[in-house]
C-alpha positions in Angstrom: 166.2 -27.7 63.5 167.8 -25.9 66.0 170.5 -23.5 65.3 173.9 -23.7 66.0 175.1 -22.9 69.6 178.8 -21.7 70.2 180.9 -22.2 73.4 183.9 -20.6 74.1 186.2 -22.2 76.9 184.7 -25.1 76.5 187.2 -27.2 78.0 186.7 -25.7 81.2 185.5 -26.5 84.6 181.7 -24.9 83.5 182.4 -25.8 79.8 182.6 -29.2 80.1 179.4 -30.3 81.7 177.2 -27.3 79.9 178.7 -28.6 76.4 177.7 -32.0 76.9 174.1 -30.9 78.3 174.2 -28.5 75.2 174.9 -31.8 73.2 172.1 -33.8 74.6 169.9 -31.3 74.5 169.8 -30.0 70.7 171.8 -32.6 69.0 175.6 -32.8 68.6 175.7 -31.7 65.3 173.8 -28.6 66.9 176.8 -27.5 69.1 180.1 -26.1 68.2 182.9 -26.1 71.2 185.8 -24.1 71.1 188.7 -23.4 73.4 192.9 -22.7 73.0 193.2 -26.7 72.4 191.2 -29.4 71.5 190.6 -32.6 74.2 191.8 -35.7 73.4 188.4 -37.7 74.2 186.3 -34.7 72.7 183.2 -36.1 71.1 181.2 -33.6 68.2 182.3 -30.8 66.8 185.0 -28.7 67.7 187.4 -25.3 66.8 190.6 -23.8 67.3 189.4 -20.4 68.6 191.1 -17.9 70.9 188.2 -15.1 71.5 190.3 -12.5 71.6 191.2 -12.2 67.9 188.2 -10.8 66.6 188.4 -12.1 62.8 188.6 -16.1 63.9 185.3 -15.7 66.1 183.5 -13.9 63.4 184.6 -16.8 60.7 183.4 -19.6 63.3 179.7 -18.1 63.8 179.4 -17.2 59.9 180.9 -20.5 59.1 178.0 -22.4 61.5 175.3 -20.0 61.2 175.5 -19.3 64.9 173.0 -17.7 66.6 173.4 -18.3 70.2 177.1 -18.2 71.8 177.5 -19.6 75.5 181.0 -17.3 76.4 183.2 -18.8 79.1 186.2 -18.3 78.3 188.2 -16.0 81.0 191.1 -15.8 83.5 189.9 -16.7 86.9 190.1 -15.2 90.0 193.7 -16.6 92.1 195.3 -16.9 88.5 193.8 -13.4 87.5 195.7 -11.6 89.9 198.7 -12.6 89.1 198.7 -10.3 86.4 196.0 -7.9 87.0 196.2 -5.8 83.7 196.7 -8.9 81.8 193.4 -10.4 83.2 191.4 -7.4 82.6 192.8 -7.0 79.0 192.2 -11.0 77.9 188.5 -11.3 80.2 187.4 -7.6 78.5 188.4 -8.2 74.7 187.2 -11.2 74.5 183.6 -10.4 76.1 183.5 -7.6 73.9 184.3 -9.4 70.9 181.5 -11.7 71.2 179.1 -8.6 71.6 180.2 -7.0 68.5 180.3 -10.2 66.6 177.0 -11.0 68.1 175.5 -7.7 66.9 176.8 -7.7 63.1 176.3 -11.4 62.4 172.8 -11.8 64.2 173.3 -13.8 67.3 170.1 -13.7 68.9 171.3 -14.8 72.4 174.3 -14.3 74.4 174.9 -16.3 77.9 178.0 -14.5 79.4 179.0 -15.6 83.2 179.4 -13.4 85.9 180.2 -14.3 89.7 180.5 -13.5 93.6 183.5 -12.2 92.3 181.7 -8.4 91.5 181.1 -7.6 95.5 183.5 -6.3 97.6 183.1 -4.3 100.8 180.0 -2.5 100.2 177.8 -5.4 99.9 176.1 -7.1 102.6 178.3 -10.4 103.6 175.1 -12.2 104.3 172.2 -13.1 101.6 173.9 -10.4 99.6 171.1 -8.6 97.4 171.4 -9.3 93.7 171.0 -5.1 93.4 174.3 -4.6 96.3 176.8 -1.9 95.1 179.7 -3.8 93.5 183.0 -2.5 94.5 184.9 -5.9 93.8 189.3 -5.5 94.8 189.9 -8.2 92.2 190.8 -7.9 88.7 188.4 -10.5 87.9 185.6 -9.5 89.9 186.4 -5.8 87.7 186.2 -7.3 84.4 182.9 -9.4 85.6 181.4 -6.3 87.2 182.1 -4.3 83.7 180.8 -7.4 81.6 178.0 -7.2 83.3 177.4 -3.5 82.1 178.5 -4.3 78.7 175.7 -7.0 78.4 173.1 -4.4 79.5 174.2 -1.8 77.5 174.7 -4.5 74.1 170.4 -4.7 75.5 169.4 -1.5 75.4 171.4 -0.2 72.8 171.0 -2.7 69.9 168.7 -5.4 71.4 170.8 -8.1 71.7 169.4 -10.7 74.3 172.1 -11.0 76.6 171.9 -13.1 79.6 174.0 -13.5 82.6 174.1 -15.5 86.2 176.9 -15.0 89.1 177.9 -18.0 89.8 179.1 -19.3 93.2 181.8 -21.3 93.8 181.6 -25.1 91.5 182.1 -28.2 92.7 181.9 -31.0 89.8 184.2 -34.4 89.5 184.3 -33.8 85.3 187.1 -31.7 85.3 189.9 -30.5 87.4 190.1 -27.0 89.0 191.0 -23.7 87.0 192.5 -21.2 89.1 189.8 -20.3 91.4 189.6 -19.0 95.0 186.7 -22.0 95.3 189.0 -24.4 94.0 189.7 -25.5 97.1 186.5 -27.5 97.4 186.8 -29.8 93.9 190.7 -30.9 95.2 189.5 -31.8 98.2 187.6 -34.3 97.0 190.1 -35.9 94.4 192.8 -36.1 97.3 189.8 -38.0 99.8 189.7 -40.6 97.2 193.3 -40.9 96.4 194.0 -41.8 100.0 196.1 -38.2 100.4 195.6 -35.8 103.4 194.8 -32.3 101.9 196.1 -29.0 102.2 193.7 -26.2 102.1 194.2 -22.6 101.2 191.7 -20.8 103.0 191.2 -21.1 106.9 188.9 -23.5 108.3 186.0 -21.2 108.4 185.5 -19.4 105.7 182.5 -19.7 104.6 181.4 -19.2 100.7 178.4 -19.6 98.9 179.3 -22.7 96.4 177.3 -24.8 93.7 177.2 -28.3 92.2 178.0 -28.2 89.0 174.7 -29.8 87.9 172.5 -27.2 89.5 174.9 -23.9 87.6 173.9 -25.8 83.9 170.4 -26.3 85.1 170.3 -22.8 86.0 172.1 -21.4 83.0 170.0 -24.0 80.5 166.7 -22.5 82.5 167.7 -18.8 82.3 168.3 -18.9 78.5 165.7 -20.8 77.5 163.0 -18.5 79.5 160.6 -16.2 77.6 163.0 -12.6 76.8 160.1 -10.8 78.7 160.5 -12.6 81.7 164.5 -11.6 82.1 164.0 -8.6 84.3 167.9 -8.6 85.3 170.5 -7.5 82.7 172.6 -6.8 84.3 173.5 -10.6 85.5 171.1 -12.7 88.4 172.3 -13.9 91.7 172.2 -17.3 92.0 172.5 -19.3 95.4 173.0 -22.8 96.2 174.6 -23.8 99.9 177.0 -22.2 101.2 179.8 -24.0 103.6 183.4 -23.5 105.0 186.2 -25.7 104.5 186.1 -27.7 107.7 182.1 -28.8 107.1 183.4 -30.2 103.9 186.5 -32.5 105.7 183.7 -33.4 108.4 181.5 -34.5 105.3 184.3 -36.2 103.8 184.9 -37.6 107.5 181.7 -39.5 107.4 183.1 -42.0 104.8 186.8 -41.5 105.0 187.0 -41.5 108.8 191.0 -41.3 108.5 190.9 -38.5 105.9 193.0 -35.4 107.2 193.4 -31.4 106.5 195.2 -29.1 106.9 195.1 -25.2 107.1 197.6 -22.9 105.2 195.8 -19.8 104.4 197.8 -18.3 101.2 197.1 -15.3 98.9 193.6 -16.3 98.1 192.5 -16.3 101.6 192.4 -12.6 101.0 190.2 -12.4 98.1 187.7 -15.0 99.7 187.4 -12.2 102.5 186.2 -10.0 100.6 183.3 -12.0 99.0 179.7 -12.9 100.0 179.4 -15.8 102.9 176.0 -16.1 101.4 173.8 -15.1 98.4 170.0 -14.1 97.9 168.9 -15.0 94.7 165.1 -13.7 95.0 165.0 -12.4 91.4 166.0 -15.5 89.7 163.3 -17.7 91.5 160.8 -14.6 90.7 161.7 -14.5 87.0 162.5 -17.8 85.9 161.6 -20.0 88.9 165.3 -20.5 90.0 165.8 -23.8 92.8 168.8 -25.4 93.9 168.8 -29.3 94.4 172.1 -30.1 95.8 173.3 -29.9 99.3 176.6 -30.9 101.1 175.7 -34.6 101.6 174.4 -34.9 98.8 177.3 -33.1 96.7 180.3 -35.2 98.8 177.5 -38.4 97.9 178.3 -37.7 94.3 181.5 -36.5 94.2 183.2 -39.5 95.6 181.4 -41.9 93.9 182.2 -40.4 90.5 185.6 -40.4 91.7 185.7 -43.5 92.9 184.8 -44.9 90.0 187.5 -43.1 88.3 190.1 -43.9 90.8 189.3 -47.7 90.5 189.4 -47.4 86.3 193.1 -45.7 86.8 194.6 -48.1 89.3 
């Protein structure tokens, strides 16, 4: 049998889809979810758990024998800096709660996410090295830099197998957007299919590297379930998929909503999404663990509205 997996933020954007891959993968009974609330369609098994009190997470993993822990939960980048201290205090506690917990209750693996979030001016804009200097002007992109550290150091220190990947931006019809400075690129999408022009939040051309929600779980299911001497990076892997500006994806959604219309009205997170990669090498991650993206932009907008579609069509 194999033991019990833990996911924090589950309900999320990531959490959703890697839960139920989770699920299909090692059995339901196999996977314990966990977030601040429970959904109302959830399906297995599921627990109150808010990671940043220290005595609840260690009663969940003793309570299911837990030895590998999937942590998303965190406050995102555009909603993170709205309250910068309060971002870094929540994203930091709780990461470092699941190493410490991970350590005394013997956890054997630890899948924590990073992102693009970590660079900042220093790094190369275009196929941005996974070893670039991270100087990242977010509070986010801080707490993901330092988590990254942590993991390395929970490594070297005490052993603990701790994995990470940066993830791009994520595009996926499952869920509805979280406070990202990608976000811009799911609601698109849902208003296409609504029939509603759209109102984006970064300029036309900014360009980002971004990621189908399929390929990040392939990639995160991939990375953790490779042999611990083949993880070369702890510190956290780049990852790449395509990368794209806003007005390729309205001329994508163009080709089957001819009538569909944007506009552009740049806002707060326009400034963030400056400072971030336009592109990402990920050479490491297809050297280590034989990394490959599946998804481009036809073929993401190809699934996105038909899943949404579908969806539409049950509401109406």
């Amino acid at each position: 049998m194999h033991q019990s997996i833990l996911i924090t933020g589950a309900n999320g954007q990531l959490g959703t889809v890697l839960t139920e891959s989770l699920q299909l993968k090692y059995g339901v009974e196999n996977v314990i979810a966990s977030d601040l609330r429970e959904k109302a369609s959830y399906t297995g098994i599921f627990e109150y758990l808010d990671v940043t009190d220290s005595d609840r997470l260690e009663e969940v993993i003793l309570k299911y024998n837990v030895k590998e822990i999937y942590h998303l939960a965190a406050i995102l980048s555009a909603n993170g800096e709205r309250n910068p201290l309060n971002t870094w205090e929540i994203n930091m506690r709780a990461l470092l709660n699941v190493l410490e917990a991970s350590r005394k209750n013997n956890v054997e693996k630890v899948f924590h996410p990073s992102s693009i979030a970590v660079f900042g001016e220093s790094a190369p804009p275009i196929n941005t090295p996974n070893n670039s200097l991270l100087d990242p002007l977010t509070s986010y992109g801080l707490s993901k830099a330092a988590g990254e550290n942590w993991g390395k150091y929970y490594f070297y220190k005490y052993g603990l197998d701790v994995r990470s990947l940066r993830y791009p931006g994520l595009i996926g019809y499952q869920s509805r957007p979280g406070g990202g400075t990608t976000d811009y690129a799911v609601e698109i999408y849902h208003k296409a299919v609504a029939g509603e022009s759209f109102t984006c939040f970064l300029d036309r051309e900014t360009t980002l590297p971004m990621m189908y929600i399929d390929d990040a779980v392939r990639a995160t299911l991939e990375l953790m379930e490779a042999p611990r001497e083949n993880i070369k990076v702890r510190t956290s892997y780049n990852i790449a998929g395509i990368s794209f500006s806003p007005a390729q994806v309205a001329a994508s959604i163009k080709e089957k909503y001819p009538d569909f219309e944007i506009e552009y009205a740049p806002d707060h997170r326009q400034e963030i999404a400056d400072q971030w990669p336009k592109s990402i090498q990920d050479l490491e991650a297809m050297r280590d663990w034989s990394w490959k993206p599946q998804f481009n932009l036809p073929k993401i907008t190809e699934v996105m509205i038909d899943n949404l579609e579908r969806e539409h069509e049950h509401f109406i």
